[in-house]
Legacy VTK file of the C-alpha trace (Angstrom):
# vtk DataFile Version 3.0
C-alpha trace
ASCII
DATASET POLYDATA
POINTS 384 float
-1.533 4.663 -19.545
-2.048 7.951 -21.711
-0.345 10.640 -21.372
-3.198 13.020 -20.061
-5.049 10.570 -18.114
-1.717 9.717 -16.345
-1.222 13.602 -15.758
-4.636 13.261 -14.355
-3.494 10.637 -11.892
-0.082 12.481 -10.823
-2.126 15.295 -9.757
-4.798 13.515 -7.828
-2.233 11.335 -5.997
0.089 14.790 -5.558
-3.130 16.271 -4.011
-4.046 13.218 -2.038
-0.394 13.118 -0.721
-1.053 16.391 0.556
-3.569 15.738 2.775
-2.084 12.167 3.790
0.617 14.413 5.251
-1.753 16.955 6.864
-3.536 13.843 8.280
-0.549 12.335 9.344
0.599 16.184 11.432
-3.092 16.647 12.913
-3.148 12.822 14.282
0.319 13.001 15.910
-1.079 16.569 17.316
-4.097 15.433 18.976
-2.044 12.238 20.509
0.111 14.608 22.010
-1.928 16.972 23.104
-4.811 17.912 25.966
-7.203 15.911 23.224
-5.541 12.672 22.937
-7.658 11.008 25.178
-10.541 11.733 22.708
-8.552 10.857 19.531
-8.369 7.218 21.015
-11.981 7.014 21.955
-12.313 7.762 18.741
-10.709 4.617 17.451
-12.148 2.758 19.791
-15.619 3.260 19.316
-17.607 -0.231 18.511
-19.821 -0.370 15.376
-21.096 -3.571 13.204
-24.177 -5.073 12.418
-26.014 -7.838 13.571
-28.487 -9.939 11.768
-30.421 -12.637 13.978
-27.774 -14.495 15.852
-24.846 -13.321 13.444
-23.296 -10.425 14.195
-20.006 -8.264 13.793
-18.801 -5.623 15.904
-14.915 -3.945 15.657
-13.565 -0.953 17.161
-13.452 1.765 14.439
-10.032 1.665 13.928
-10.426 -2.008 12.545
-13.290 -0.844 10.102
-10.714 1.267 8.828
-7.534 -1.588 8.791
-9.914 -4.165 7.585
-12.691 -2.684 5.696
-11.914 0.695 3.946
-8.482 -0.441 3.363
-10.021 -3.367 0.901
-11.661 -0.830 -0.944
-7.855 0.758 -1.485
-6.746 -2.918 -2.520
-10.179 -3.377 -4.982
-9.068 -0.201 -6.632
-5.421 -1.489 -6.758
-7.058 -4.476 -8.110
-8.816 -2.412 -10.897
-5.909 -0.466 -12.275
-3.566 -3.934 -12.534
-6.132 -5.636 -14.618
-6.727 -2.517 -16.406
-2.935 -2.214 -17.386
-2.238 -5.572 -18.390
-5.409 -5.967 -20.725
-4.663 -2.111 -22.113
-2.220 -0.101 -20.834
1.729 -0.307 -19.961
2.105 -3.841 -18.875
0.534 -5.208 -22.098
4.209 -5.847 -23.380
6.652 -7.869 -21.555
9.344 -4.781 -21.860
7.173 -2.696 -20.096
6.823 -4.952 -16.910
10.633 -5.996 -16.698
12.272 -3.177 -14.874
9.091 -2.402 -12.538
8.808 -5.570 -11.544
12.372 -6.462 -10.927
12.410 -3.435 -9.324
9.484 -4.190 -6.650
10.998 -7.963 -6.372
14.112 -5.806 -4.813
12.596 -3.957 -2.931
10.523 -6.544 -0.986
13.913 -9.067 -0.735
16.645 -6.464 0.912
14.803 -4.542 3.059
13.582 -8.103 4.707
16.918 -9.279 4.919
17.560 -6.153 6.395
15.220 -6.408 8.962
15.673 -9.702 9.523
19.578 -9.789 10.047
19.301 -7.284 12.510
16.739 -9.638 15.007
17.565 -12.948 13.638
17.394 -13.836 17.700
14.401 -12.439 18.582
11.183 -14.388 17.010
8.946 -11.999 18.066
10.202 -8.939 16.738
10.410 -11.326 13.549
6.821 -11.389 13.294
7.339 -7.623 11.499
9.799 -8.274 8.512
8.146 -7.010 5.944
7.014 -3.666 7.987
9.744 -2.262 5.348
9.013 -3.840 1.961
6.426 -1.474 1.366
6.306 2.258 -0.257
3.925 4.714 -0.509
3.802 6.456 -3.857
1.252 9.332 -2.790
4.047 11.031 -1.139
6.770 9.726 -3.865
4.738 11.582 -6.181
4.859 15.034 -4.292
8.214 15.010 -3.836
8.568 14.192 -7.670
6.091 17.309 -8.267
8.312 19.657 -6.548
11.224 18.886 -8.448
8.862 20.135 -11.793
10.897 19.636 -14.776
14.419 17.746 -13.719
12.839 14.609 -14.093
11.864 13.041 -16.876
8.169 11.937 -16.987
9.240 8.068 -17.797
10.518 7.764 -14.136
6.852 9.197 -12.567
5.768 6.319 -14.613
8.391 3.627 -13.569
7.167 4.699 -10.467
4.069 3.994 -10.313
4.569 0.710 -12.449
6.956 -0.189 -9.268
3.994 0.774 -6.545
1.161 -0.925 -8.260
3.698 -4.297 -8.112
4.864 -3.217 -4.469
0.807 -3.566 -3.667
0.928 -6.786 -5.089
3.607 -8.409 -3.074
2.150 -6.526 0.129
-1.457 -8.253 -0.648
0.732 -11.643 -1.306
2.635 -11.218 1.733
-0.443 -10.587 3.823
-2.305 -13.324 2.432
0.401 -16.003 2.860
2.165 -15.162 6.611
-0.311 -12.842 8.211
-3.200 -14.860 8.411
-4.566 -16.619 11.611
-7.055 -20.049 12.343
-8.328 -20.968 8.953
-12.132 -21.038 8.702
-13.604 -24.069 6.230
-16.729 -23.062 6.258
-15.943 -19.124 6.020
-13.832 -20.496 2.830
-16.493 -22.564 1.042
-18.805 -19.570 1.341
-15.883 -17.148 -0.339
-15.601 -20.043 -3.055
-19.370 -19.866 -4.159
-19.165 -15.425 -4.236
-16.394 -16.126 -6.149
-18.211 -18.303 -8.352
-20.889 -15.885 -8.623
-18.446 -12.776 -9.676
-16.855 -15.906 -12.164
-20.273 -15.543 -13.891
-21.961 -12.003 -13.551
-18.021 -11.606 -15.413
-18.723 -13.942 -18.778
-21.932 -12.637 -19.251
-20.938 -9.793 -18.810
-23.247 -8.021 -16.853
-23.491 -4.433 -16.550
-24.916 -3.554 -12.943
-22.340 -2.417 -10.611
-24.302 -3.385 -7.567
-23.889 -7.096 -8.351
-20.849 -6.624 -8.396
-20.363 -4.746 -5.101
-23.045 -7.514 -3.301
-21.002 -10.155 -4.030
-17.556 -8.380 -3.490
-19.322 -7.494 0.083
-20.249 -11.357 1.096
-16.739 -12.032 0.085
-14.858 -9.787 2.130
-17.220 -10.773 5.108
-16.357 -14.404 4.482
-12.940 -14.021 4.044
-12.587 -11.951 7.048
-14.222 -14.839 9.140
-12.138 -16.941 7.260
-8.548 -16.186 9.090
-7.227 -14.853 6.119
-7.134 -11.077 5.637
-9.895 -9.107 4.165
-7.718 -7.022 2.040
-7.781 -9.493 -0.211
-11.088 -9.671 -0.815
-10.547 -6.581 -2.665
-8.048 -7.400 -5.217
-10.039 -10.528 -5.827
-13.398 -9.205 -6.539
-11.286 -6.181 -9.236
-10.152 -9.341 -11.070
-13.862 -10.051 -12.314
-14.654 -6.759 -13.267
-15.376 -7.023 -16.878
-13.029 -3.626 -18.623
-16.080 -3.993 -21.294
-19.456 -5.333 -21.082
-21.387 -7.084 -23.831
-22.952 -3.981 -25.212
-19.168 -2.212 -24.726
-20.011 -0.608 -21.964
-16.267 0.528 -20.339
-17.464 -0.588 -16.349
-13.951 -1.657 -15.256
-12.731 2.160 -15.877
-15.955 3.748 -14.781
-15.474 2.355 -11.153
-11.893 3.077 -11.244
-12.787 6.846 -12.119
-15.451 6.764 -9.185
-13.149 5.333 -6.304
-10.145 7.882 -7.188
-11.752 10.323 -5.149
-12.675 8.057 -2.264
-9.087 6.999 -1.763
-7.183 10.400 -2.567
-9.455 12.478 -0.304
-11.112 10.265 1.974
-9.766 6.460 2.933
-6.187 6.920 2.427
-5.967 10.241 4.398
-8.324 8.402 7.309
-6.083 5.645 7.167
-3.282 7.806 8.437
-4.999 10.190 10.641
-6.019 6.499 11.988
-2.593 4.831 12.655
-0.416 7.908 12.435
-1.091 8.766 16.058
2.171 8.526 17.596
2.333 8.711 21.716
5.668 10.852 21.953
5.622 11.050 25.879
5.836 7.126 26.030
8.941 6.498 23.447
12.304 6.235 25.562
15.171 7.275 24.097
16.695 3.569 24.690
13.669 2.167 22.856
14.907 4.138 19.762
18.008 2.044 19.409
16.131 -1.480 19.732
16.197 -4.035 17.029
12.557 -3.689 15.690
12.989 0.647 15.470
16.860 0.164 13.873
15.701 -2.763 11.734
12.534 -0.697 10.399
14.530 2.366 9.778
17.632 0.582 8.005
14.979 -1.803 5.805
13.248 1.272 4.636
15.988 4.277 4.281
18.700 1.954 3.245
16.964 -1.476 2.364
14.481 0.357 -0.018
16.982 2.125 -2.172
19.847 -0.622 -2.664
16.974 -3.352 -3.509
14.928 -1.296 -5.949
17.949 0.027 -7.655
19.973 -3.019 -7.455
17.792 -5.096 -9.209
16.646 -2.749 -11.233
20.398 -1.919 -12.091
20.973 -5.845 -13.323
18.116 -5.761 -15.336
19.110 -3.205 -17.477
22.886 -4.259 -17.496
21.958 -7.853 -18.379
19.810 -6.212 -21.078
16.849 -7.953 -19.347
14.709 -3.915 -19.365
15.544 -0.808 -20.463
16.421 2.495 -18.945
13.436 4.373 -18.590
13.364 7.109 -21.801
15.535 10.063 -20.765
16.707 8.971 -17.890
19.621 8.378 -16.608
21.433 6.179 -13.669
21.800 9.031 -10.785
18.514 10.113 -11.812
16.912 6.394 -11.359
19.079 5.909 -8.141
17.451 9.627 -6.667
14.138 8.039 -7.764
14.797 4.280 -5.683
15.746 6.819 -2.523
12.146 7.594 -2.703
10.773 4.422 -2.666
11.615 4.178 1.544
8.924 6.349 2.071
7.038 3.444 3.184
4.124 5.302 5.642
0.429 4.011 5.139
1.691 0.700 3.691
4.332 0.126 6.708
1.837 1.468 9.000
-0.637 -1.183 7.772
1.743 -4.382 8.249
2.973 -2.899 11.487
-0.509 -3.245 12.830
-1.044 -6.874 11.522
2.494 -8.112 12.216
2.330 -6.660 16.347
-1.417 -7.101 16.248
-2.055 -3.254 16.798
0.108 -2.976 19.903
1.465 -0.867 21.730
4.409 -3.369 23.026
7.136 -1.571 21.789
6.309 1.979 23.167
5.431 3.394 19.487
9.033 3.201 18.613
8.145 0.901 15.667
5.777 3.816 14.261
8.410 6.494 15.033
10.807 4.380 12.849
8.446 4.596 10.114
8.051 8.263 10.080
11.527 8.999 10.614
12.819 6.642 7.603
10.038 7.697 5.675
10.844 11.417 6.174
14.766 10.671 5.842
13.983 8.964 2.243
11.778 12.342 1.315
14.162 14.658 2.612
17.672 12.992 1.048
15.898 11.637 -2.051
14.745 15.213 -2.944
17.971 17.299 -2.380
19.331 14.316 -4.152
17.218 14.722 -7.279
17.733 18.479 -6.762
21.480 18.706 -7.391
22.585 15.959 -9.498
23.084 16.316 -12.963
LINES 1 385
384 0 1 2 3 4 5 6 7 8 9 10 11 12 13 14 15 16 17 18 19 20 21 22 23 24 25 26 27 28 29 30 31 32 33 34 35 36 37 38 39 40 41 42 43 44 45 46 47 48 49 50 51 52 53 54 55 56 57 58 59 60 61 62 63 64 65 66 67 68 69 70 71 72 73 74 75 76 77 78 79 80 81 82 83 84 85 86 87 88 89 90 91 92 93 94 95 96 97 98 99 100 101 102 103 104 105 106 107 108 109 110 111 112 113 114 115 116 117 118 119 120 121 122 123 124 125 126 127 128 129 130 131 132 133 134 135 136 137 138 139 140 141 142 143 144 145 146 147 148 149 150 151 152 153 154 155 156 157 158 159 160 161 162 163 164 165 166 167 168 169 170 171 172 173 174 175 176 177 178 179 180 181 182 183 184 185 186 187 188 189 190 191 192 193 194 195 196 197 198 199 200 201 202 203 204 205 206 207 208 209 210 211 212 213 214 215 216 217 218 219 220 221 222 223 224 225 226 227 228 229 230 231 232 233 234 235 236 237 238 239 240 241 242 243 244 245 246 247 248 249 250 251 252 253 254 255 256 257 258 259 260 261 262 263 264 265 266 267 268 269 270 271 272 273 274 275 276 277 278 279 280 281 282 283 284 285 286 287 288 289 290 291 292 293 294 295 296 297 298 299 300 301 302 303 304 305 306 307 308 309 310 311 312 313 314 315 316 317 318 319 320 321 322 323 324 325 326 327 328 329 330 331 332 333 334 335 336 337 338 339 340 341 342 343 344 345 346 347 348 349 350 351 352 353 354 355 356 357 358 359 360 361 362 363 364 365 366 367 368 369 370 371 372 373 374 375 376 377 378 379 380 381 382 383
């Protein structure tokens, strides 16, 4: 990744983090207040299409879960094919630490969670609620710390989150699907057949692209599996240059960056942030799903991202990121529990969006997500 196009991208996920958090406030205000009633009508409202006897219809919330968030996925897509064919993960060095990184912080926090309500299989069903981190808000925290940390660890970073994504799309795929659909499946095979050739001869029309990329997330969500993947899928095919050299992988990417920053990501939270404070009781907050949540994410987060990441350097497997050194790298894992929109997401497809456990497993999203900010930025303040 260059150097100014990655400046580029801290400041559009710094400002995008920004309003993610002002999001995140103005849902949990209208939950609680005089207006909530109209903030869940607003999630609730039915919209699809229907063509002859075929139709679709979801509650609006679900267009946001299922569809918008595939669009954040194809763009996650587009930036991890981008980076292995040119950018940071071209060399083998390069990927090492990130990935063993992300690899530790899937593992402990699950353990985590799951040693906590090994006796309770429905609680279960939300394990990886805190493998997941959310680098917008990583990245603001970073910003306000200006010059005490070295640029190389805003890139580990990001290096980590874009193989975080990939193990949350992996996770989703494999243990959060439901019944399988064979012929929603054959018709996913042929659009990806389709993107398999508008790819080697490199064809240059977006919309052929997006047509296909459509039928397939229609067909795999009738297919059982979740439509997020779609996304990544349909960013594998995207040629990063045409026959005539025309740069369309990176085009698209440029075009989406403002769609997620300002407009899905920060919908996404104002969607799922809404927190019902009056129904939480204080007992709840001790239960195995909030204390499992909260410990995988504040604690879980930190030990397996720096633990692993620790061993591969000290087995001389990566490097230490250039100018960096171990308290600063540690200060940087603390981060890295700020799971939010990512948790938030799981949450909904682990419990099935409800409201069973009196918002408690939300709250213990927030709260570990705001302790990791909080302590992972005086943290980074104060060491040396």
């Amino acid at each position: 990744m260059k150097i100014k196009n990655f400046q580029n991208y801290i400041s559009l996920e710094i400002l995008g983090g920004l309003l993610l958090l002002g999001a995140t406030i103005l849902a949990l205000i209208l939950k609680n207040s005089p207006y909530g009633d109209h903030y869940m009508e607003f999630l609730s409202v039915e919209m699809g299409l229907k063509v002859g006897t075929w139709e679709l219809f979801k509650p609006s919330l679900l267009w946001i879960n299922d569809g918008l968030i595939a669009i954040f996925f194809f763009a996650i897509g587009l930036e991890l094919k981008k980076e292995f064919i040119q950018g940071e993960f071209k060399t083998l060095s390069n990927i090492t630490l990130p990935l063993m990184a992300a690899i530790g912080g899937i593992v402990v926090p699950a353990l985590i969670f799951c040693a906590i309500n090994f006796n309770d299989t429905y609680v279960l069903k939300g394990w990886a609620i805190p493998t997941a981190t959310d680098t917008a808000f990583a990245l603001v925290i970073l910003a306000m710390l200006k010059q005490r940390i070295p640029s190389s660890l805003k890139v580990f970073l990001v290096s980590l989150a874009i193989f975080d994504d990939v193990g949350a799309i992996l996770i989703i795929a494999i243990f959060y699907t439901s019944e399988l659909s064979t012929l929603a499946f054959f018709v996913a095979f042929c659009c990806i057949v389709g993107l398999f050739i508008l790819n080697r001869l490199g064809n240059e029309r977006k919309s052929f692209y997006y047509i296909l990329g459509a039928l397939l997330w229609l067909s795999v969500l009738k297919s059982g599996v979740h439509a997020t993947l779609a996304g990544i899928i349909t960013a594998l095919f995207i040629p990063v240059h045409t026959k005539n050299n025309h740069t369309l992988l990176e085009e698209i990417e440029h075009g989406l960056k403002f769609w997620i920053a300002f407009i899905i990501l920060p919908l996404f939270a104002f969607a799922n942030a809404g927190v019902d404070l009056s129904k939480i009781q204080t007992h709840m907050l001790f239960s195995g799903v909030s204390i499992g949540i909260f410990l995988g994410l504040f604690i879980g987060k930190q030990l397996g991202v720096f633990g692993f990441a620790y061993m591969a350097i000290k087995f001389k497997i990566a490097k230490l990121p250039k100018d960096a050194n171990f308290k600063q790298l540690y200060g940087v894992c603390i981060l890295t529990g700020i799971g939010f929109t990512m948790s938030f997401f799981i949450d909904a497809l682990a419990y099935e969006v409800s409201d069973i456990f009196n918002f408690v497993d939300n709250l213990a999203i927030l709260l570990a997500s705001l302790a990791s900010g909080v302590f992972g930025y005086f943290y980074l303040r104060f060491i040396k």
